[in-house]
N, C-alpha and C positions, 0 to 999 in steps of 0.2 A: 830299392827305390831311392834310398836315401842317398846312397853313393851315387846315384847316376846323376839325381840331382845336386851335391856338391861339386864334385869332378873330383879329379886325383891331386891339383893340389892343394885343394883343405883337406884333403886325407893326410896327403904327407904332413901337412901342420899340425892336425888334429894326434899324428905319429909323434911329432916331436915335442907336444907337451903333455905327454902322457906318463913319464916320470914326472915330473914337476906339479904333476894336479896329485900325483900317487900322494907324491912327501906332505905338497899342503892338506890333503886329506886325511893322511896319517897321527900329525901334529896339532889338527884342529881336537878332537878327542882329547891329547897331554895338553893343549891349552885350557880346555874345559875344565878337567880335571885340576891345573894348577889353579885356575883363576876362582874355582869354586871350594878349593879345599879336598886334600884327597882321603879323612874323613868322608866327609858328606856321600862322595861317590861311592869310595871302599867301601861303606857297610854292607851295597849293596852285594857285592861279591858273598860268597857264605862262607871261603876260606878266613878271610880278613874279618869277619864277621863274627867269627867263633877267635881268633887270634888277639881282637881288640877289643876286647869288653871291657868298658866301663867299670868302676869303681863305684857304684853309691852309697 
């Protein structure tokens, strides 16, 4: 329904930035992660979690 109501070409558009929504999609995640400390995230992981334990 949704393609008959866009037509063919916002599909071909919707085609040609489909890599470029990939990468900013991909990057927003390694933004998070830099901008928040990759601490804060990695504990979450349970590899990195058992690998960086704290000293107290």
């Amino acid at each position: 329904m949704l393609s008959n109501f866009l037509g063919r070409h916002y599909r071909e558009l919707a085609g040609n930035w489909t890599p470029t929504v990939g990468v900013w999609g991909a990057m927003g995640p390694v933004g998070l992660v830099w901008a928040t400390g990759w601490r804060l995230i990695l504990d979450w992981v349970p590899y990195n979690n058992g690998k960086f334990k704290k000293d107290n």
